[in-house]
DRENDOVO-537449 format. One line per 3 residues: number of its first residue (from 1); for each residue x, y, z of C-alpha. Coordinates in pm, 1 decimal. Layout:
<nodes>
NUM) X Y Z; ...
</nodes>
This chain:
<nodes>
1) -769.7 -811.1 395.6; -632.9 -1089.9 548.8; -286.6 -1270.1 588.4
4) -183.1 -1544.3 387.0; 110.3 -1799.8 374.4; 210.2 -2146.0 208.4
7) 485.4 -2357.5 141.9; 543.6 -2589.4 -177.1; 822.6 -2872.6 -177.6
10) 948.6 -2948.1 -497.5; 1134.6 -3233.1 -397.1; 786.7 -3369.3 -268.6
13) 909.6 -3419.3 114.8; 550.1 -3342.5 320.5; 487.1 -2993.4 423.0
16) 490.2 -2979.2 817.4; 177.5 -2882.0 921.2; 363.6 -2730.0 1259.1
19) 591.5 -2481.8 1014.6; 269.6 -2337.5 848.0; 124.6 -2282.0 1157.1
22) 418.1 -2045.1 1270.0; 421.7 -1862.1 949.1; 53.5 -1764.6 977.1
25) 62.9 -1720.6 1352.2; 286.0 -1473.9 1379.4; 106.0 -1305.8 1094.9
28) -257.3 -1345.3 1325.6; -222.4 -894.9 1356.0; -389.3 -912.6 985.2
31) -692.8 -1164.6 1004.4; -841.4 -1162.0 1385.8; -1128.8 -1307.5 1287.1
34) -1021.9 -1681.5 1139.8; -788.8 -1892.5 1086.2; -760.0 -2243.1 842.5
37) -457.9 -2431.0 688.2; -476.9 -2688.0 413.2; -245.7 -2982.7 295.8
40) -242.8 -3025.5 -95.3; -117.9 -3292.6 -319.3; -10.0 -3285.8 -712.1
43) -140.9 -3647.4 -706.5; -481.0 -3606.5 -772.3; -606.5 -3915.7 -616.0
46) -556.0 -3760.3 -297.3; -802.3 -3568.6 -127.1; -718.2 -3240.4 25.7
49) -675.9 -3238.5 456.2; -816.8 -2965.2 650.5; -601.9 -2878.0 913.1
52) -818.3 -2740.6 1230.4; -624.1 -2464.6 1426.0; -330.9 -2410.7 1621.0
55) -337.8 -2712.9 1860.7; -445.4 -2949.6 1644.1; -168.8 -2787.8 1352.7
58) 79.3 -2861.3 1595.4; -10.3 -3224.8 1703.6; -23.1 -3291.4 1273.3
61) 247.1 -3521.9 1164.9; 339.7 -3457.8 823.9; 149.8 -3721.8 562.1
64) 354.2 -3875.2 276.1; 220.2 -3745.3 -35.9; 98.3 -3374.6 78.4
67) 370.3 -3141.9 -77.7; 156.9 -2829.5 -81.0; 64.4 -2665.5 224.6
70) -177.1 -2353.3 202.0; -203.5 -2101.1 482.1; -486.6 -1819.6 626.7
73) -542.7 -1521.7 896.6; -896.6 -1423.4 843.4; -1003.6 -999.3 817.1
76) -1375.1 -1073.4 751.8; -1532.9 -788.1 536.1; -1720.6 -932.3 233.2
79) -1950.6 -1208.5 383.6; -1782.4 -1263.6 712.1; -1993.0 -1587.4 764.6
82) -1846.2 -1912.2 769.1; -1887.3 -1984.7 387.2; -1613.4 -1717.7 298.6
85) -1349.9 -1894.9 513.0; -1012.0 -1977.5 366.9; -804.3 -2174.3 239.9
88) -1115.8 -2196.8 -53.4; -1153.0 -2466.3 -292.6; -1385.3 -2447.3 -609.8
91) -1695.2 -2722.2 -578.7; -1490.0 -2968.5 -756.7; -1201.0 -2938.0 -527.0
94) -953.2 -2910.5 -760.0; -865.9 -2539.6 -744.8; -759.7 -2413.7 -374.8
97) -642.9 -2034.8 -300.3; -511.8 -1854.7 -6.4; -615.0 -1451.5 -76.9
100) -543.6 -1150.1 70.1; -748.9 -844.7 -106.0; -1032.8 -666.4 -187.8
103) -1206.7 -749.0 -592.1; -1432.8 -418.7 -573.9; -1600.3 -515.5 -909.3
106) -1681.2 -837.1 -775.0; -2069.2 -860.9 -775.9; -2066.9 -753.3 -1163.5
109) -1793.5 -1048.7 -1229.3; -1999.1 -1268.8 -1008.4; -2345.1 -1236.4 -1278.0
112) -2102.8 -1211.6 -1569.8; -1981.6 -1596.3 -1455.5; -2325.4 -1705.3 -1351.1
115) -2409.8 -1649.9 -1728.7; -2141.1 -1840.6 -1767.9; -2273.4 -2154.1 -1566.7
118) -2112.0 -2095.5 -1256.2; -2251.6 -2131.8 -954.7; -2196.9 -1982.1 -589.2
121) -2226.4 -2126.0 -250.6; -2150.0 -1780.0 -67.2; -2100.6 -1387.8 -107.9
124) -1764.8 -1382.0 -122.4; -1532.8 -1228.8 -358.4; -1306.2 -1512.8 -288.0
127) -1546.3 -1744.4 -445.5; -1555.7 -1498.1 -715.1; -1140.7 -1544.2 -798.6
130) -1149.5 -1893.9 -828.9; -1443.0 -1896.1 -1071.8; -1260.0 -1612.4 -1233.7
133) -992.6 -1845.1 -1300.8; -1152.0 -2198.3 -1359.5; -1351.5 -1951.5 -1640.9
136) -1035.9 -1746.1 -1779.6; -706.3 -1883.3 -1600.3; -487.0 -1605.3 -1580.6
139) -658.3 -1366.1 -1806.1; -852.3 -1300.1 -1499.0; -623.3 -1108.6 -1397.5
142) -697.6 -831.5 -1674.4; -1065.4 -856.8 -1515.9; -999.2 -782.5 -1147.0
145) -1052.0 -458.2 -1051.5; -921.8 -459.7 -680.8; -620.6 -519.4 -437.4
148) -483.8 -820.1 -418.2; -228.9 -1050.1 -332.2; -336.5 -1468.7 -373.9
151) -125.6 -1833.2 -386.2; -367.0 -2048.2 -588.8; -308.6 -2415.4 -635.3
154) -412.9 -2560.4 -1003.2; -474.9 -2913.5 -951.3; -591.0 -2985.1 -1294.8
157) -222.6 -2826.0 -1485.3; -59.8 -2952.9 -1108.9; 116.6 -2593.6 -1076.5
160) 131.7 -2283.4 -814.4; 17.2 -1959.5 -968.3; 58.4 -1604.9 -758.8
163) -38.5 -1278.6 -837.6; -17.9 -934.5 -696.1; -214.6 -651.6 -798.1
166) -111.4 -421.5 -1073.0; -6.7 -103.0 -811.4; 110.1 -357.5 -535.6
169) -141.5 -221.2 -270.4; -128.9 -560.0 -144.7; 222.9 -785.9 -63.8
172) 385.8 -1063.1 -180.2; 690.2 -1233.5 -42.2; 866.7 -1569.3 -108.2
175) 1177.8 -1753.9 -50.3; 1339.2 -1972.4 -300.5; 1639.3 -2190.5 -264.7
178) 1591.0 -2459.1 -544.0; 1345.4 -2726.5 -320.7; 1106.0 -2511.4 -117.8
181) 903.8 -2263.5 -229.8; 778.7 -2023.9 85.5; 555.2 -1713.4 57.9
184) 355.4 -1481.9 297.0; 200.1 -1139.3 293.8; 487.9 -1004.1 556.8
187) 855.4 -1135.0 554.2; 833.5 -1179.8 940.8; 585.8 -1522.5 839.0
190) 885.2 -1677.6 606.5; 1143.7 -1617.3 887.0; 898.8 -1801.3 1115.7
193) 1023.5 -2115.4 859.3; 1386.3 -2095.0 976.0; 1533.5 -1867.3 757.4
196) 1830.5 -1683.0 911.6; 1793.4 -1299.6 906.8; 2092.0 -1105.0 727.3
199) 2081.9 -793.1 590.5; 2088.4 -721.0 213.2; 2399.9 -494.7 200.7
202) 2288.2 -368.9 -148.3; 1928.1 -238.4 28.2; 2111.0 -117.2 338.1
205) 2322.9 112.8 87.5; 2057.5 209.2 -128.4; 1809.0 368.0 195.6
208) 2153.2 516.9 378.8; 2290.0 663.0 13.7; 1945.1 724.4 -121.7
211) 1652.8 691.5 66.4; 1567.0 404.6 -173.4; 1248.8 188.3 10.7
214) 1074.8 -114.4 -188.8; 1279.2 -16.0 -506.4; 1338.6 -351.0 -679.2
217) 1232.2 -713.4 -604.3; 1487.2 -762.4 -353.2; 1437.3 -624.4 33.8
220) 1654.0 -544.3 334.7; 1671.5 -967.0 418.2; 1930.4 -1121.2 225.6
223) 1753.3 -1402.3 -2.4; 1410.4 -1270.0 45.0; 1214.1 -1109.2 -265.7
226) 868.3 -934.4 -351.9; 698.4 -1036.6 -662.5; 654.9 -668.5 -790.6
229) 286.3 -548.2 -876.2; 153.7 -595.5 -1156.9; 339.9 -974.0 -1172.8
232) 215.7 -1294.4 -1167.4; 429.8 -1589.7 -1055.0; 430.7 -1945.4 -1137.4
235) 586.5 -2261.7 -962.4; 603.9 -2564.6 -1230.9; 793.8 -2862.8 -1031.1
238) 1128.8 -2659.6 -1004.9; 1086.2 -2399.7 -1253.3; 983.3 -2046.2 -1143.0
241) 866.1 -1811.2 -1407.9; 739.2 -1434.2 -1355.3; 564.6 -1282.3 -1582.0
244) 382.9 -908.8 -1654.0; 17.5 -887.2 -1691.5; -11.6 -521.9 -1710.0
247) 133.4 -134.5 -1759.8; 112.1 197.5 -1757.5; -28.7 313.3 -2088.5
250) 148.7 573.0 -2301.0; 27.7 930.0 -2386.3; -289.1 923.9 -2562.1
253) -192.3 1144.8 -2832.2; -501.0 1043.0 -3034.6; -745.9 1207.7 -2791.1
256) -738.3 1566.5 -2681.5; -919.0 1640.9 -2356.9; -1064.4 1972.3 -2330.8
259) -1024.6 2108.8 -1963.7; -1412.8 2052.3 -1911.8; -1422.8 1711.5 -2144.0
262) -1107.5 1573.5 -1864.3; -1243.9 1680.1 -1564.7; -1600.3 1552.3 -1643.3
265) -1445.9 1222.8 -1708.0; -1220.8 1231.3 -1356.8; -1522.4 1310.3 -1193.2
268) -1720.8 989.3 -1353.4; -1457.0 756.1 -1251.1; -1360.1 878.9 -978.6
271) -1690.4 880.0 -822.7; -1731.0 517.3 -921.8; -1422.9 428.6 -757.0
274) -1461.9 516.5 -443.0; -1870.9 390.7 -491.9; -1736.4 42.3 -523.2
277) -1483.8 96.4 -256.2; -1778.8 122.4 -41.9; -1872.6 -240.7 -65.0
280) -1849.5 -380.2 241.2; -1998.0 -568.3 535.8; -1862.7 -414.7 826.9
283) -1815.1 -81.7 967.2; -1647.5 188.2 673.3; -1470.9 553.9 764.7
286) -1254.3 762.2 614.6; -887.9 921.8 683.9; -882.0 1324.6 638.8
289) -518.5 1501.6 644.2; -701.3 1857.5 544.8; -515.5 1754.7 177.2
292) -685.0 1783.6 -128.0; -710.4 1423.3 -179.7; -826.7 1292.1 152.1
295) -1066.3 1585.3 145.1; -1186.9 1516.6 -263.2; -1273.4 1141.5 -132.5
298) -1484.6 1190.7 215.0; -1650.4 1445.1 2.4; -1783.4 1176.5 -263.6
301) -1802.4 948.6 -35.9; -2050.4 1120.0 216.7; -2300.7 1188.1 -106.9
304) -2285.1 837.9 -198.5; -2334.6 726.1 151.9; -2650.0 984.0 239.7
307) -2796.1 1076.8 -120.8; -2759.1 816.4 -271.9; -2745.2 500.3 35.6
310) -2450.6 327.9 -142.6; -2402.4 175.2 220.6; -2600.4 41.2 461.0
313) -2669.8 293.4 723.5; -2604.0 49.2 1001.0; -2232.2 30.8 865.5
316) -2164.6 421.2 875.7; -2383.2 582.3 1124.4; -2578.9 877.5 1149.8
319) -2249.5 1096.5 1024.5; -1916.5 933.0 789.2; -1647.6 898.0 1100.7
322) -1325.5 1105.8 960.5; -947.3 1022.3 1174.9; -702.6 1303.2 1130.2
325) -362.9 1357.7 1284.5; -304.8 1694.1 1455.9; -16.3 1892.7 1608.3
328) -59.8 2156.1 1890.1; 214.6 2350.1 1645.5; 13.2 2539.0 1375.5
331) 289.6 2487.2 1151.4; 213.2 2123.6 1155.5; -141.0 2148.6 1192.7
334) -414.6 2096.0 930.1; -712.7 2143.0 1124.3; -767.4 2459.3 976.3
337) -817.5 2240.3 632.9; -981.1 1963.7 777.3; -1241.3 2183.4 940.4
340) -1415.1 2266.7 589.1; -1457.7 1997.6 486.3; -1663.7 1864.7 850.4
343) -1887.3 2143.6 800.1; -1962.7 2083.7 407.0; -1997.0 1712.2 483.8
346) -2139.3 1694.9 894.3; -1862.1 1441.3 922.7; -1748.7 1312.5 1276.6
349) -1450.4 1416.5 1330.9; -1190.8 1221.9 1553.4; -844.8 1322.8 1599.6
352) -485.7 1189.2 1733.3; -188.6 1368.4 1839.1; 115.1 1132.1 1798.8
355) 363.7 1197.6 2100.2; 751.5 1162.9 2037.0; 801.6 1036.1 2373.2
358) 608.9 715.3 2243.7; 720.7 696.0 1978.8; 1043.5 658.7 2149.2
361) 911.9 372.0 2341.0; 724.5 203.3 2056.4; 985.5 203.3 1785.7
364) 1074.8 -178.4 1823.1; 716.4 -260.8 1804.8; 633.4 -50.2 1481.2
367) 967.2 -165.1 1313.0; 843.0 -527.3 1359.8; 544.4 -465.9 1195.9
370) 697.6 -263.2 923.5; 940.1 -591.5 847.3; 1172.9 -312.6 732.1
373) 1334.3 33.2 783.2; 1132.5 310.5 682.7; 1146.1 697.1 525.7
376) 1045.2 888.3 842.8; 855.6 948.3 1143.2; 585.8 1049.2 950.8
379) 459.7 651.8 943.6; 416.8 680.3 1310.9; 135.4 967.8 1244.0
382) -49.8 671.1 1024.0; -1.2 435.3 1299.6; -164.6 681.9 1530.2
385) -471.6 732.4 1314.3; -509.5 359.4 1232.4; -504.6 261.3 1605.0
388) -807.8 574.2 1651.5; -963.0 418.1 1326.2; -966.9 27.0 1553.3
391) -1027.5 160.0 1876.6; -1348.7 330.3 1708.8; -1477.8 -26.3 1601.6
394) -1414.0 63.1 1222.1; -1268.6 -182.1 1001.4; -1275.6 -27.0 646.0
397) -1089.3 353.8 609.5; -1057.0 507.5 232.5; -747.4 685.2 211.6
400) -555.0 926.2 -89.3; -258.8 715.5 -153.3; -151.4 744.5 -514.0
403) -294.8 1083.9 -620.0; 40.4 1292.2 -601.2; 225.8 1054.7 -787.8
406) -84.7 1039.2 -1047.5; -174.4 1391.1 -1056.0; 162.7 1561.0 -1045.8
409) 140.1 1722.0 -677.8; 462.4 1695.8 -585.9; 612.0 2077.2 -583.9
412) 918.6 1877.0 -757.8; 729.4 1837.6 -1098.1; 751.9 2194.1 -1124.3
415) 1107.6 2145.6 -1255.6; 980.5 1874.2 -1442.0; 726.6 2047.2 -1595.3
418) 973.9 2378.2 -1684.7; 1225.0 2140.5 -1875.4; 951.9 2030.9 -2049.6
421) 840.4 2335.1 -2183.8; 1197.0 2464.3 -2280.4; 1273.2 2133.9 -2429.7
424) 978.0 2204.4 -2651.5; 1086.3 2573.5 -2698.2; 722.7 2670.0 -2594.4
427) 850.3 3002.2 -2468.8; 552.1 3208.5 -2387.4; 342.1 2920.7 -2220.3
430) 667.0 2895.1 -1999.7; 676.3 3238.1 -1963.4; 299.9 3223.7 -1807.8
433) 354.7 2943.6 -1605.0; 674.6 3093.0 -1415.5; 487.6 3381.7 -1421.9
436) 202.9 3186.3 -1253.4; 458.4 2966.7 -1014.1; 573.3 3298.9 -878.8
439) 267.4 3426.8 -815.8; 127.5 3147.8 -567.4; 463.6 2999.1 -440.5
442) 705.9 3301.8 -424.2; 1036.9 3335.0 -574.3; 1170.2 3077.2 -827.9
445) 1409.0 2822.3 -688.7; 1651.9 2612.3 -839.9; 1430.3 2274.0 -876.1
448) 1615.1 1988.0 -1043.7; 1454.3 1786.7 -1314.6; 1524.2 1386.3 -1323.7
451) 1684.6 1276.1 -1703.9; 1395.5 1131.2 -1915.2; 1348.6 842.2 -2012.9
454) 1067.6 909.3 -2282.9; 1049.7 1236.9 -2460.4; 917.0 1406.4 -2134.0
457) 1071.4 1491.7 -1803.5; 743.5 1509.7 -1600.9; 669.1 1192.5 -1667.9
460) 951.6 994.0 -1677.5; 932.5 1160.1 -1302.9; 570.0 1050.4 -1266.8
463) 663.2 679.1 -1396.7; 961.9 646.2 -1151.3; 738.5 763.6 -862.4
466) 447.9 502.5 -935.1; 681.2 212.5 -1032.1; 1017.2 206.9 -860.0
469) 1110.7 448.8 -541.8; 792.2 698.4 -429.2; 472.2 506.9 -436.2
472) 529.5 108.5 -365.5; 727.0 226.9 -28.1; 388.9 414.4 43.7
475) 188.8 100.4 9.6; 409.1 -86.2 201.9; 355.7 123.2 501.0
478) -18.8 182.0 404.6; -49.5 -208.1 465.9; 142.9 -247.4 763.6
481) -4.4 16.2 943.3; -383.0 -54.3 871.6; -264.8 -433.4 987.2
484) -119.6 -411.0 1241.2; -476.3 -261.3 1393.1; -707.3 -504.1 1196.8
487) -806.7 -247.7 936.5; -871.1 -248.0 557.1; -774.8 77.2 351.9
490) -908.8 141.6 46.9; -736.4 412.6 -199.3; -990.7 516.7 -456.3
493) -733.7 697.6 -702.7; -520.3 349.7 -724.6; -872.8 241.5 -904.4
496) -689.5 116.1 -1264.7; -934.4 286.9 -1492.9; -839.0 613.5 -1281.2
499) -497.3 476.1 -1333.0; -468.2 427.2 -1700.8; -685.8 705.7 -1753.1
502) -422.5 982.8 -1609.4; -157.7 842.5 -1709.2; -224.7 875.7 -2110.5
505) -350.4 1270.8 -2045.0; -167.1 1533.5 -2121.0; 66.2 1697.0 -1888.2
508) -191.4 2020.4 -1899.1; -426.5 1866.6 -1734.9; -252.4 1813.3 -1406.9
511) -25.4 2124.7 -1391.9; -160.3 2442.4 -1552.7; -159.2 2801.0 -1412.8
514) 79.8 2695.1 -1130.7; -139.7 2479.4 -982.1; -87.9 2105.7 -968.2
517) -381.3 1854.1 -974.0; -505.1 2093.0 -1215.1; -796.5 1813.6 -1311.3
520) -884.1 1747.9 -949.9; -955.1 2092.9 -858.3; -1165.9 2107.0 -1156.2
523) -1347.3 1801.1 -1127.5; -1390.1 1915.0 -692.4; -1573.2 2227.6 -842.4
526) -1898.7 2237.4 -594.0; -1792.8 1960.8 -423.6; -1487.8 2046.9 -209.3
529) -1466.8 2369.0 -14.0; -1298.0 2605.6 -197.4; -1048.7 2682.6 97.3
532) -945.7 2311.9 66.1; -992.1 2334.1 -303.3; -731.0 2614.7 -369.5
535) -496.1 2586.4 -141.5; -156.1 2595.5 -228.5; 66.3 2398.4 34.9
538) 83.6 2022.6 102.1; 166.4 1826.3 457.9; -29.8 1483.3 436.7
541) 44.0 1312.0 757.3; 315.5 1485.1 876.4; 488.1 1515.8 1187.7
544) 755.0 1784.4 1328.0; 1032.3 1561.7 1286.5; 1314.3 1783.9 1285.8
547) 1211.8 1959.8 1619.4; 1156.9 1633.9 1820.5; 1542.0 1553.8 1707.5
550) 1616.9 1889.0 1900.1; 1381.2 1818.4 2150.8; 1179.7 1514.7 2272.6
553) 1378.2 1244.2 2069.2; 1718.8 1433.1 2109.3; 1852.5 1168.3 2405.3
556) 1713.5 870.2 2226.5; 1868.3 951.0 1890.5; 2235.4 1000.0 2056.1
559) 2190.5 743.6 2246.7; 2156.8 479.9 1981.6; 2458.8 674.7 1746.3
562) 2659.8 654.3 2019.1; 2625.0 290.6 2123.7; 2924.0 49.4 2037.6
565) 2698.2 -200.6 1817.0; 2568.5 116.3 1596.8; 2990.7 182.7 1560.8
568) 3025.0 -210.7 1510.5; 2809.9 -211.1 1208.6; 3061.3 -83.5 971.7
571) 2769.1 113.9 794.3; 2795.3 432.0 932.6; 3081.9 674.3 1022.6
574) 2945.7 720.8 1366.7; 3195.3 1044.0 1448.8; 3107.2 1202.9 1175.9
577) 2692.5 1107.6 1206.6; 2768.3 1211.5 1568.8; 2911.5 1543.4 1418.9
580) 2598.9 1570.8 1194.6; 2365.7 1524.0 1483.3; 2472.0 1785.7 1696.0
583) 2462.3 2060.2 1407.2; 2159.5 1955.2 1336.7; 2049.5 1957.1 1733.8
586) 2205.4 2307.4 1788.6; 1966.1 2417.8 1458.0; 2274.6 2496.6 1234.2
589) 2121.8 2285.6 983.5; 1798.0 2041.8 906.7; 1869.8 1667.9 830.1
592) 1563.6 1514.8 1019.5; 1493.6 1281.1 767.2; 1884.8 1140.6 710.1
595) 1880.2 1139.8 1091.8; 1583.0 937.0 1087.3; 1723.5 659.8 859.1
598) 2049.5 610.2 1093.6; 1832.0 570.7 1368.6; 1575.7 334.6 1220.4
601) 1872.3 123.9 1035.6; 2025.6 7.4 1368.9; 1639.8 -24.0 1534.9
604) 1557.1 -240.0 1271.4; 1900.6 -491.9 1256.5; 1838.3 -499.9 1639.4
607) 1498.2 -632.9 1565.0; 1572.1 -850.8 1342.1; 1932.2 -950.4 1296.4
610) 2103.2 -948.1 1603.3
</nodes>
C-alpha cells in the first residue's frame, strides 16, 4: 500500500511541481520506503519529466505545457526493488499510473497477458495494472481481484481514469471546482493544495443525529468527496463522469446449497483467499481478537504457511506472529479465546493493552490521521495493535473485516431474521429458532428490524451494512490505522468471489439454530477450536469505553464540553450534554459511545478547522 496524489488542470495552466510535493509529503506515514512525482502532458509530443524528490520538487518551476502532475509515497511489498517504483509508465510511455493497492491474483493475470504479447520489466503488480488496461481498458477492472485505489493517465484517448475497488478497502478523494482536478488517498494531501477546511454541516448532523461515518460520497470537509467503491471516475477536459463497474448479486434462487454442499464451497474459497493474500515480499502476521473470524483466518493461514510453504519461511518465522488487544478487566478480555487458538496453531502471540490516559494525550494525533471523526474509542485498540504489528518489523497483517456484515453476526439480524420468517408465515421454523435464540442468548428482547428494501429484512440489513453506514466506516479506519504505522492489512473475507458468493445464499446458511455465521462454523469444523468455534458472544477490538468516561477519561471529557469554543459551535446543547455527562459519570445511565462522538467532533474541528 502506498500513498498516492495528483493534480490535473483543465484550463491547461502547469501543475506546480512544489504543490504536489506537499500533497504527497504530508501523506509520507503511508509509503516510507519511496517517493517519485511526474509531470504529464495531453500533447503527446511532449515527453514526460521525472521529478527527483523533495528538494529538487521544490526548486521545479512549473513548464508550459505539463497540465498533469502525478504523485507517490512508496510501501514496498511486491518487488520492493527499484523497478516497481512509481509514478509507472507502460514501455511505450504513453500510459502512467499512480496506485495504491494490493492485485492478489496478479501473477495468474501477469501469464494470462504474456499470452497476450505483453511483456514485463519487473515483478510488480503495478506493471501488471497497466498491461491490464493497455489489454482491456476498463474492463480490467472486472479482472482485478485485490484492493485498490489508482489515478491512471491515458495518453493515447488524452483522459484521467480512477478507480477504487469494489468494497472500498482502499481510498479515494478529490476536489473539483470546474478547472482543477485534485485527488489523494487521505483528504489531509488535498488540503496541503490550499483548500480551506470547513465543515460539512450535513456530515456533522448525520454522525451527532446518527452515528452516520463514510455514508455517501460527501465527508466532514465541505467540497471534498470520495469516489465510492466499486466506481470508476473519469476526467475528459472538463467533464467528470462516474460510473459503476460492479454489485452485489441477488439471491441465487436457482441453486440450493445443502448445509454440507455451502460450507464445502466457503471453505474452498475461503482458503484461497487468504492463500493469495499471502503473496508478499516482506514480513506477513496476523491480527487475533479471540473472534471467530480473526481466529477462522490465522487458522488457514498457519496450514498454508507450514503444510503447505505458501510463504517463504524467511518472511514468517519459525511460528505465524499473532497481535491481540487485551484488558486487565475480564469483561473486556479475550484472551481466554485467543489462547485456543495459540495452542492449535503454536502461534506467537504478542499483546497490547491500550491505556486511556494516552489516549487522552494522543487524540489530536490519531484524529489527524483519521482525516475525520470517528465511532468510538474502540479505533484506538487498532491503533495499539498496528503500532505492536510495526514495532515487531512486520509489514503485512490479515485481518476479519467484512465477515459480520457478510455472514450475518451482528446479534441485530436476529430481528431481521424473525420478521423474515413471520413475513413468510413460516411459523414452526420461527417457532424453533426463538426456541433456539433463547436457549444460547437468554430471554427474548425487543430487537428492531430495519424496513426492506427487497422482499427480505435480513438483507436489506446486510446490504445497508456493506454499502452505506457499517462497513465502508470500518475500512476507513482499517486504512488509517495500518498507515499511519507503515503496515498493509489484508481482509480475506472482502475476497469478491467470497463476496458474491454469500451474498446470493440463502439466509439459512448464515443464521440457523440461533447461531449466526452458521456457514463459518461449519466450514471451521476441525480447523478452529471448538471453544472459539461455538462461542456465543462477540467483542472484536473492544475497549471499556464507558468506564474510562467514569474514570480515566472523566476530566478530559468535561473538560472539552465545558470549554467556551465546544459552546461556540452551535452544534451541541452543551448544558444539556453537560447534564448527560454527569448521569452517565454517576452510572445512572450508559451513553459511552454518544459521549464519544461530542468529544471527538470538537477534537477533530480543532484539528482541522480552527
Amino acid at each position: 500500500m502506498c500513498a498516492i496524489a495528483g493534480l490535473y488542470e483543465a484550463s491547461g495552466r502547469p501543475v506546480e511541481p512544489v504543490v504536489l510535493e506537499r500533497m504527497i509529503q504530508v501523506q509520507a506515514h503511508r509509503g516510507p520506503d519511496g517517493q517519485g512525482m511526474a509531470l504529464l502532458s495531453t500533447d503527446p509530443a511532449l515527453r514526460p519529466i521525472s521529478v527527483g524528490g523533495p528538494e529538487v520538487a521544490r526548486q521545479h518551476a512549473p513548464v508550459s505545457g505539463y497540465s498533469i502532475g502525478f504523485g507517490h509515497r512508496r510501501l514496498a511489498i511486491i518487488d520492493p526493488s527499484p523497478l516497481g517504483h512509481q509514478p509507472m509508465s507502460t514501455e511505450d510511455g504513453r500510459c502512467w499510473v499512480t496506485y495504491n493497492g494490493e492485485i492478489y491474483n496478479y501473477l495468474e493475470l501477469r501469464e494470462e497477458l504474456r499470452a497476450n504479447g505483453h511483456r514485463f520489466r519487473s515483478g510488480s503488480d503495478t506493471e501488471v495494472l497497466l498491461a491490464a488496461y493497455r489489454q482491456w481498458g476498463e474492463g480490467c477492472l472486472a479482472r482485478l481481484n485485490g484492493m485498490f485505489a489508482f489515478a491512471l493517465w491515458d495518453g493515447v484517448r488524452r483522459r484521467l481514469f480512477c478507480a477504487r475497488d469494489r468494497m472500498g478497502e482502499k481510498p479515494f478523494y478529490y476536489h473539483w471546482d470546474g478547472e482543477r482536478f485534485t485527488f489523494a488517498s487521505e483528504i489531509k494531501g488535498l488540503l496541503a493544495v490550499g483548500i480551506h477546511p470547513s465543515a460539512n454541516h450535513r456530515a456533522v448532523f448525520d454522525y451527532l443525529e446518527g452515528a452516520c461515518l463514510d455514508h455517501s460520497e460527501g465527508t466532514f470537509f465541505e467540497g471534498i468527496r470520495q469516489l465510492p467503491p466499486a466506481h470508476g471516475l473519469t476526467v475528459d477536459g472538463r467533464t467528470v463522469t462516474i460510473t459503476r463497474y460492479w454489485g452485489l448479486p441477488a439471491v441465487e434462487e436457482a441453486h440450493e446449497y445443502s448445509p454440507r454442499e455451502a460450507a464445502d464451497r466457503f471453505r474452498d474459497l475461503f482458503r484461497d483467499a487468504v492463500r493469495i493474500r499471502l503473496r508478499s515480499d516482506v514480513a506477513i502476521g496476523s491480527c487475533l481478537s479471540g473472534g471467530l473470524d480473526s481466529s477462522s483466518i490465522v487458522c488457514v493461514a498457519n496450514d498454508l504457511m507450514f503444510v503447505e510453504h505458501a510463504v517463504p519461511r524467511e518472511l514468517i518465522g519459525e511460528r505465524q506472529k499473532t497481535f491481540s488487544s487485551c484488558f486487565e478487566d475480564p469483561t473486556y478480555d479475550e484472551r481466554r479465546f485467543i489462547r485456543p487458538v495459540l495452542e492449535r496453531t503454536g502461534a506467537q502471540a504478542h499483546y497490547t493493552f491500550p491505556d486511556p490516559k494516552e489516549l487522552a494525550e494522543s487524540i489530536s494525533k490519531l484524529v489527524w490521521h483519521q482525516d475525520e471523526p470517528f465511532g468510538s474509542t474502540s479505533i484506538f485498540a487498532q491503533w495499539n495493535v498496528m503500532r505492536l504489528a510495526a514495532q515487531s518489523g512486520v509489514k503485512v497483517l490479515l485481518d476479519g473485516q467484512g465477515a459480520d456484515e457478510l455472514l450475518a453476526g451482528y446479534h441485530g439480524f436476529f430481528g431481521a431474521f424473525f420478521a423474515d420468517l413471520t413475513a413468510k408465515r413460516q411459523w414452526m421454523v420461527l417457532t424453533k429458532e426463538l426456541l433456539a435464540y433463547r436457549r444460547l442468548h437468554g430471554r427474548i428482547r425487543p430487537i428492531q428490524a430495519p424496513p426492506p428494501n427487497s422482499s427480505s429484512h435480513l438483507l436489506s440489513m446486510q446490504y445497508q451494512l456493506l454499502t452505506w453506514n457499517g462497513l465502508r466506516a470500518l475500512l476507513h479506519y482499517e486504512d488509517r490505522n495500518s498507515m499511519a504505522f507503515g503496515i498493509e492489512t489484508r481482509l480475506p473475507f472482502l475476497d469478491h468471489r467470497l463476496v458474491e458468493f454469500l451474498s446470493g445464499l440463502d439466509v439459512s446458511h448464515k443464521i440457523r439454530r440461533g447461531w449466526t455465521k452458521a456457514i463459518l462454523r461449519d466450514a471451521m469444523e476441525g480447523i478452529l477450536p471448538d471453544d472459539v468455534r461455538w462461542r456465543v458472544d462477540k467483542m472484536g477490538f473492544v475497549t471499556p469505553e464507558d468506564i474510562w468516561f467514569r474514570t480515566s477519561l472523566r476530566e478530559f471529557a468535561r473538560e472539552i464540553l465545558s470549554d467556551a469554543r465546544t459552546r461556540a459551535r452551535g452544534y451541541l446543547n452543551v448544558d444539556a450534554a453537560l447534564n448527560e455527562f454527569e448521569a452517565h459519570a454517576a452510572g445512572m445511565k450508559n451513553i459511552s459511545f454518544t459521549i464519544w462522538r461530542w468529544i471527538n467532533l470538537e477534537m477533530w474541528l480543532r484539528r482541522f478547522c480552527d
